[in-house]
C-alpha positions as CSV (number, residue, x, y, z in Angstrom):
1,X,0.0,0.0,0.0
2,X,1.8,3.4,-1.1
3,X,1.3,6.0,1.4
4,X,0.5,9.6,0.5
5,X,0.9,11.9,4.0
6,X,-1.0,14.9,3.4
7,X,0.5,18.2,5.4
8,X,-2.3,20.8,7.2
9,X,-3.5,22.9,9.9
10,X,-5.7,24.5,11.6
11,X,-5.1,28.3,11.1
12,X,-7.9,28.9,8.9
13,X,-10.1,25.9,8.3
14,X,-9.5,26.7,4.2
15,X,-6.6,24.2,5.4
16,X,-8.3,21.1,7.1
17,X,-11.2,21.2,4.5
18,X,-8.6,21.5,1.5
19,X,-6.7,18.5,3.1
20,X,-9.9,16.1,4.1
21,X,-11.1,16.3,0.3
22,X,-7.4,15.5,-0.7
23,X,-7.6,12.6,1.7
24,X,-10.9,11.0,0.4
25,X,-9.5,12.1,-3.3
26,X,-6.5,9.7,-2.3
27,X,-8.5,6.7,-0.9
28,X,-10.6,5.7,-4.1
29,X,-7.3,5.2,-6.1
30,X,-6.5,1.3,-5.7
31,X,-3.3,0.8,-3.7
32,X,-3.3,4.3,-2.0
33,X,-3.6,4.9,1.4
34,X,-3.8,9.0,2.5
35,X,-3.3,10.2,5.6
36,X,-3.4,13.5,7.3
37,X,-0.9,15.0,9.5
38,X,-1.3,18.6,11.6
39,X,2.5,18.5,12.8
40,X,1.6,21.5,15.0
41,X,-1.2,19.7,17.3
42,X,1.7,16.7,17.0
43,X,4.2,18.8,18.3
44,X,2.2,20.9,21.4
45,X,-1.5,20.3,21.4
46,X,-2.0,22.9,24.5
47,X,0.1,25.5,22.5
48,X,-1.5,24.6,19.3
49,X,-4.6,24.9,20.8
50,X,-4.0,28.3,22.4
51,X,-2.6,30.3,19.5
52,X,-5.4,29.1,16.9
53,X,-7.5,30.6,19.4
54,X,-5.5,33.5,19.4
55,X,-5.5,33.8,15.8
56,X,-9.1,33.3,15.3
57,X,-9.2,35.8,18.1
58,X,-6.9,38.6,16.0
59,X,-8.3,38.2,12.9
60,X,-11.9,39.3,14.5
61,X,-11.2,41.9,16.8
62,X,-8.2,43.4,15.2
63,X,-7.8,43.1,11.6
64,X,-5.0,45.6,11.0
65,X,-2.6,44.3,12.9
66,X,-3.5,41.2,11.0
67,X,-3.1,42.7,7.9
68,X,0.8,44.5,9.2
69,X,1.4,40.8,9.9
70,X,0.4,39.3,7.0
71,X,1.8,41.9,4.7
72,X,5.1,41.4,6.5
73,X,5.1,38.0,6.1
74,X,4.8,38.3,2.4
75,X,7.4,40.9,1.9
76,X,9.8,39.9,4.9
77,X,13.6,38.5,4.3
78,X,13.5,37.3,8.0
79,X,10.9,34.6,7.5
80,X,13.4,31.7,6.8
81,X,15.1,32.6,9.9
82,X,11.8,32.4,11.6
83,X,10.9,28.8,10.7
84,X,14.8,27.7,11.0
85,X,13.6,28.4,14.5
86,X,10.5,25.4,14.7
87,X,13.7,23.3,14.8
88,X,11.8,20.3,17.0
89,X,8.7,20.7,14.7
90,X,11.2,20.0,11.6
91,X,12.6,17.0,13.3
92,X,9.0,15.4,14.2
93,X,8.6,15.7,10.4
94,X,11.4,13.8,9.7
95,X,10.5,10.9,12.0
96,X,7.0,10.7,11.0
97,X,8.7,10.3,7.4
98,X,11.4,7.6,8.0
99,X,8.6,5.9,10.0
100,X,5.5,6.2,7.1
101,X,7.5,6.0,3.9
102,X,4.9,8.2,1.8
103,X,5.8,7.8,-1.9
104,X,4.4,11.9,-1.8
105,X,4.1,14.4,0.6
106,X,1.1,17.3,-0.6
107,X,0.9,20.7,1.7
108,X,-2.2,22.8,2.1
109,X,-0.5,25.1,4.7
110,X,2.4,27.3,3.7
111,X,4.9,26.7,6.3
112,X,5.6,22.9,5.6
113,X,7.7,23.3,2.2
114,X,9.7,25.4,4.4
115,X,10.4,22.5,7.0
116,X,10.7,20.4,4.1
117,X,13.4,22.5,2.1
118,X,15.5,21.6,5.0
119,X,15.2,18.3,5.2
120,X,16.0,17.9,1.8
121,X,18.7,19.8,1.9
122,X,20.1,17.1,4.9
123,X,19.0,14.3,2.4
124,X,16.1,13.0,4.5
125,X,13.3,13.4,2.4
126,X,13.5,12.2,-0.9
127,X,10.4,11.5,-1.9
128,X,8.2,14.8,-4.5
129,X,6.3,16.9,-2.4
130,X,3.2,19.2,-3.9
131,X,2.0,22.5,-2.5
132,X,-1.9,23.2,-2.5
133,X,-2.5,27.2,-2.4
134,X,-5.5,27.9,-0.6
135,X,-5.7,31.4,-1.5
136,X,-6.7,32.7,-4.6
137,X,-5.6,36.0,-6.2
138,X,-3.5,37.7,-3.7
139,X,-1.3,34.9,-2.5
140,X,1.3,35.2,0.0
141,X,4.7,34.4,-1.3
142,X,5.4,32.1,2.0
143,X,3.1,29.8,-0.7
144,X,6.0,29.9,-3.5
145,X,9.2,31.4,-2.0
146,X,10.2,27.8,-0.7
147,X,10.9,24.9,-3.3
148,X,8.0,22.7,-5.1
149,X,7.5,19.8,-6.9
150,X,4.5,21.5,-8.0
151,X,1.7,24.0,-7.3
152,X,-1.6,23.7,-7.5
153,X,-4.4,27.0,-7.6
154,X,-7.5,27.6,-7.8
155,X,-8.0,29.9,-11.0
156,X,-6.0,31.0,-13.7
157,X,-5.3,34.2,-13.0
158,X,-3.5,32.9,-9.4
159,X,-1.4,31.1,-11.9
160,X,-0.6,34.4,-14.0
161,X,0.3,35.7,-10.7
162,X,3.3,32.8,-9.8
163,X,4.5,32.9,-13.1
164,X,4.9,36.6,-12.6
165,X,6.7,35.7,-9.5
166,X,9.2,33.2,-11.6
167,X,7.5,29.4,-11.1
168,X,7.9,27.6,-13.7
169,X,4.4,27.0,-16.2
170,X,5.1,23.1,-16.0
171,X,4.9,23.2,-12.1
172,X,1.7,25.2,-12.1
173,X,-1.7,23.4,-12.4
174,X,-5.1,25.0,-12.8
175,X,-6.9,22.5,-10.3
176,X,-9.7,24.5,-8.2
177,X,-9.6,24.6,-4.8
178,X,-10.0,20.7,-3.3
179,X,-13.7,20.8,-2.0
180,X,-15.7,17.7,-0.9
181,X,-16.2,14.8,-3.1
182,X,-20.3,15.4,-2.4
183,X,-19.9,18.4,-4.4
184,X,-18.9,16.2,-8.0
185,X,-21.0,13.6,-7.2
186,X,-24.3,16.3,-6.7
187,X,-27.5,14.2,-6.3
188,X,-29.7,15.3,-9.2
189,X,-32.2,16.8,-6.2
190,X,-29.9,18.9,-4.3
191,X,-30.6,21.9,-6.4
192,X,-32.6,25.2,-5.3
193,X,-36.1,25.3,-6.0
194,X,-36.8,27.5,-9.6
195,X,-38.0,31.1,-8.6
196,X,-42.1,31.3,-9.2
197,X,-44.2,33.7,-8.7
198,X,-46.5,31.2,-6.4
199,X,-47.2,33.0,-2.9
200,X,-46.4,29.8,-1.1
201,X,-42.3,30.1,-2.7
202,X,-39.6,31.4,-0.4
203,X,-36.0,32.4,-1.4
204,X,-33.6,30.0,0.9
205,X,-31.0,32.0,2.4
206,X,-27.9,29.8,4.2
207,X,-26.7,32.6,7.3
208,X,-23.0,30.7,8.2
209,X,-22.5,32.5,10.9
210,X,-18.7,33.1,12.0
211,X,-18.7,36.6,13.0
212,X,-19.4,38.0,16.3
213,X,-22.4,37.3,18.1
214,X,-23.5,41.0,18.1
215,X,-23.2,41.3,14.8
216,X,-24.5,38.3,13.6
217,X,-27.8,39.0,15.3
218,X,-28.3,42.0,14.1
219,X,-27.6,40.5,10.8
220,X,-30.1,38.1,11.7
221,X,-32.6,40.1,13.0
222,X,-32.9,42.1,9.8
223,X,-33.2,38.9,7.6
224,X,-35.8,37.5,10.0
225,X,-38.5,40.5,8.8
226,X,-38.4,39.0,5.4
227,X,-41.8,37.2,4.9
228,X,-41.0,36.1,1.6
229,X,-37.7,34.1,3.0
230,X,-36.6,31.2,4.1
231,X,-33.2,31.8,6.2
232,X,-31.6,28.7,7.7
233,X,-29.1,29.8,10.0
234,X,-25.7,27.6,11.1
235,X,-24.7,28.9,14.6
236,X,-21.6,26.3,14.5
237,X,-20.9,24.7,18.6
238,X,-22.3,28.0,20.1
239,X,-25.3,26.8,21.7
240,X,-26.2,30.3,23.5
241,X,-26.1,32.1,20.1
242,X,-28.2,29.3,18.7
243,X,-30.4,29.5,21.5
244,X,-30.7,33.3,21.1
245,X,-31.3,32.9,17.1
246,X,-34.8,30.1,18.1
247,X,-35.4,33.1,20.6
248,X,-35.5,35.3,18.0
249,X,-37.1,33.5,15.1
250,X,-40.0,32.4,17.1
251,X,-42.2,35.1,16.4
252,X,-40.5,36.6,13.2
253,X,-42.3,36.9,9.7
254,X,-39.8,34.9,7.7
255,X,-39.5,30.9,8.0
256,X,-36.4,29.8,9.8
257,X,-33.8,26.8,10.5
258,X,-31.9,27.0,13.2
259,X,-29.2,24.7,13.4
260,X,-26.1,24.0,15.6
261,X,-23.0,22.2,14.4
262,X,-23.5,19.9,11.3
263,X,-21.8,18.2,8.9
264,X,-24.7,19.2,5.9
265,X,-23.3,22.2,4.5
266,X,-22.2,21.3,1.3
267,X,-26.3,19.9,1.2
268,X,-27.3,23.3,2.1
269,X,-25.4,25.4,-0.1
270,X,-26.7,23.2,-3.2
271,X,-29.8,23.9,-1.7
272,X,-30.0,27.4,-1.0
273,X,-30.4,30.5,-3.4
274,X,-27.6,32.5,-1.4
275,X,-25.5,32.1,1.1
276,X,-24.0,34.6,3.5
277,X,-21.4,34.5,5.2
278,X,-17.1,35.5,5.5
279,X,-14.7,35.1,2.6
280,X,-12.7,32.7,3.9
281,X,-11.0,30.1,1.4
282,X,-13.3,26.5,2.3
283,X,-16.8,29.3,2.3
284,X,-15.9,30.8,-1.0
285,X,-14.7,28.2,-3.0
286,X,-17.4,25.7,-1.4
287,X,-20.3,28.4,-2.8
288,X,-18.5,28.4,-5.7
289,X,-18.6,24.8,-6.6
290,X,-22.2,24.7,-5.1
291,X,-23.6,26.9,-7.2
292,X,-24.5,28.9,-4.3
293,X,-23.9,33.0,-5.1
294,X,-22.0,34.7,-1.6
295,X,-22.6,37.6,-0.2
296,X,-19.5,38.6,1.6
297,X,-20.4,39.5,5.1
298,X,-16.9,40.2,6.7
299,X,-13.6,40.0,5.1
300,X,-10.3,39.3,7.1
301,X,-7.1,41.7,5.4
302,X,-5.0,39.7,3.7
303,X,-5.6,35.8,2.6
304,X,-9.2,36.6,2.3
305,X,-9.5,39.7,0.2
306,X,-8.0,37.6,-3.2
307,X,-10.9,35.2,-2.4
308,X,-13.6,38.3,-2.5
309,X,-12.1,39.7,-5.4
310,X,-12.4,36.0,-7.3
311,X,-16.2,36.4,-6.3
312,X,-16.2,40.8,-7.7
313,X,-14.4,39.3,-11.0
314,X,-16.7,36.9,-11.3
315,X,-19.8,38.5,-10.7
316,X,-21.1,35.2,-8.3
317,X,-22.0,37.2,-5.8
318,X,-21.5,40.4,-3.5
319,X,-19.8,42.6,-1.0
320,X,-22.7,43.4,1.8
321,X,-21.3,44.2,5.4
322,X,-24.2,45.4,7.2
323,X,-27.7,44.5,7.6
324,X,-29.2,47.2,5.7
325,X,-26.5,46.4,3.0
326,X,-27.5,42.5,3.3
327,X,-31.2,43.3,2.8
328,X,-30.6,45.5,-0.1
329,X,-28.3,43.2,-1.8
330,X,-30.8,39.9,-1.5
331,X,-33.5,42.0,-2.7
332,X,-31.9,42.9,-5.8
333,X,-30.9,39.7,-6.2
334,X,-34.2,38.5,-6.3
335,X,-36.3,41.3,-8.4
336,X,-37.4,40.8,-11.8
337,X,-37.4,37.2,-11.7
338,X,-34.4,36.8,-9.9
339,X,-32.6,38.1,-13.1
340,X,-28.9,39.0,-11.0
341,X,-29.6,35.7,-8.8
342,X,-30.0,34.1,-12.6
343,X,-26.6,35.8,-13.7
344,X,-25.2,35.1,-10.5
345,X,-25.5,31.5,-11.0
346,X,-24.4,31.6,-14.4
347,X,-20.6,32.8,-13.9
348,X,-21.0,30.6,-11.1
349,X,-21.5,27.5,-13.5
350,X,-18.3,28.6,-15.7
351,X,-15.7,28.6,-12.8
352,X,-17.0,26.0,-10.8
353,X,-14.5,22.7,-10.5
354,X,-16.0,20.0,-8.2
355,X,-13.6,17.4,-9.2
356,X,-10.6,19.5,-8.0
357,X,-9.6,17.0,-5.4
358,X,-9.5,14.4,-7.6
359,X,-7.9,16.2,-10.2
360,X,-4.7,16.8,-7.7
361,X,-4.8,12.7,-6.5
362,X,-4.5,11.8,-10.1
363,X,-1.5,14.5,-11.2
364,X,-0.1,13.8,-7.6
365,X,-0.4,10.0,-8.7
366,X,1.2,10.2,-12.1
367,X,4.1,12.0,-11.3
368,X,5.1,9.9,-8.5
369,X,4.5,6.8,-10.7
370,X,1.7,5.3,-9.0
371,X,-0.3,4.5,-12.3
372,X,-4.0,3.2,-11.0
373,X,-5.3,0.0,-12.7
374,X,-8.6,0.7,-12.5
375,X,-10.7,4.2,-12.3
376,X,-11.9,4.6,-8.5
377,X,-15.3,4.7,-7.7
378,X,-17.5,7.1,-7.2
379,X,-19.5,7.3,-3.6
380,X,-22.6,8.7,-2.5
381,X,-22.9,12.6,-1.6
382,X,-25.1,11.7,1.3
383,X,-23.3,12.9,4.6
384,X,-23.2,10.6,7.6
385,X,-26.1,11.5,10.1
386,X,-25.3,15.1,11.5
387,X,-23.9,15.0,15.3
388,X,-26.0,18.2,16.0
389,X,-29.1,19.2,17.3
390,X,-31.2,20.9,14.6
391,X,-34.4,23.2,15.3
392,X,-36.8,24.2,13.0
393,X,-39.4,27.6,14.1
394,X,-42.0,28.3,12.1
395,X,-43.7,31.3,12.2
């Protein structure tokens, strides 16, 4: 069994989803076995634990000092020195490598070609490894400034952008971001209901809420006087914010879902008109490949404005920070027979690659030599049954 060990973490979750797609991707080829590896909960789960927290914690409450850190991570000639310094990080690397034997390593977080650079340097990894961007558009240059087998993007003008930066054209492939395999193998149902004119139709709205609470309940609140809507709100493993959301929708004129943590999304993106939420990299390219036009709600300086300009190119979707600009936007969207939801969904159609994932596992495959003697097979889109409590309030 040839081992593939595919490299993430949890700074963004753009990273684990990226990586969990690559995974399944992996396992339907005969002979592969795929395994994921976050080196840094490996390494110091407490401290791991503490500074994603922190992270998440930044980006939220103080986005310019994000953005100073981000920018000077991209422009910085100190950053090698910086990861010379995750010495014992580096070496777990190298032991989880002598001790798995992958035939391929494949990154979806920046930092790991650096770790790897080294260790090729010292002659203990010999085996290709492959570098998954996760960012679209403006892309950091900790993504390209350290060596690759090969780099894969999610749009062609990210690859414009690394050849202007000196990669090579036959180490850049034009893959899509690595969503879900339910997203290629879309049951013919999972599609949003046509617009009509019937009075019993609603327009499904998909709130995924990862804002504050404050703001995502005034968000809320304003979508909940919609009569005409049907707003299904994901309030993730905060059960007082989804309590406060049931609170809220009991007596409201719009139809709502509330749900906690589940494992349905890409379900209810294929199912919804629009979906709003943040432009972080798993959301947007996940709406993307659903079909599913965003409306930006929040973006983070930095990784996450190439993915909102991907969307502005585009024209899938919009930039709407506030409730009154959220409103506004959905009701345009849906006037005159949904005509910009219509055109929306369109552009949508023409960037959309669902099959990224497996696209990657079979380039990955090839160039490492592990030839598959049979196509893999395709399995159902139906999730496993959700872990969370879901609550529906009528009005």
């Amino acid at each position: 069994m040839a081992k593939i060990l595919i490299l993430t973490a949890g700074y963004g979750e753009g990273h684990n989803s990226a990586a969990r797609a690559l995974q399944a991707a992996f396992n339907e080829q005969p002979g592969i076995e795929a395994e994921l590896i976050d080196l840094f909960a490996l390494r110091a789960p407490r401290l791991n634990n503490i500074s994603r927290r922190g992270y998440i914690n930044l980006i939220n409450t103080a986005p310019k000092i994000w953005s100073w850190i981000y920018r000077w991570l991209d422009q910085s000639s100190l950053v090698p020195h910086l990861f010379r310094a995750l010495g014992s990080h580096r070496e777990l690397l190298a032991q989880l490598i002598k001790e798995k034997r992958p035939v391929a390593l494949v990154s979806t977080y920046p930092v790991y070609p650096w770790l790897l650079n080294q260790l090729q340097r010292e002659g203990r990894v010999t085996c290709p490894q492959f570098t998954v961007v996760t960012d679209a558009l403006t892309i950091n240059s900790l993504w390209y400034r350290a060596r690759s087998d090969g780099w894969f993007v999610t749009d062609h003008d990210s690859a414009a952008f690394l050849r202007t930066k000196g990669l090579p054209e036959a180490k850049l492939h034009v893959s899509g971001f690595p969503v879900a395999l339910g997203f290629a193998d879309r049951p013919s149902h999972w599609q949003p209901t046509e617009p009509s004119k019937e009075s019993s139709f609603r327009f499904k709205i998909l709130f995924m809420i990862n804002s504050s609470r404050s703001s995502a309940l005034k968000i809320a609140r304003a979508l909940l006087q919609q009569s005409d809507w049907h707003i299904t709100f994901t309030a993730g493993r905060d059960e007082r914010l989804q309590q406060e959301l049931m609170e809220m929708a009991k007596s409201a004129p719009a139809h709502a879902e509330v749900l906690g943590w589940t494992n349905r999304i890409p379900e209810l993106l294929m199912t919804h008109h629009v979906v709003i939420s943040k432009a972080g990299g798993a959301t947007t390219q996940e709406s993307i490949n659903a079909l599913c036009p965003l409306l930006v709600s929040q973006i983070v300086p930095g990784q996450e404005e190439g993915n909102y300009e991907l969307i502005r190119r585009n024209e899938a979707g919009t930039l709407a920070e506030t409730p009154e600009e959220i409103v506004a936007a959905l009701q345009r969207a849906f006037a005159h027979d949904a005509a910009l939801w219509l055109h929306w969904r369109k552009n949508l159609r023409r960037i959309a690659q669902p099959a990224a994932a497996r696209q990657i596992a079979t380039t990955v495959l090839k160039q490492t030599g592990q030839v598959q003697s049979r196509p893999p097979e395709k399995k159902s889109a139906r999730p496993e049954k959700s872990r969370s409590e879901i609550s529906t309030v009528s009005p």
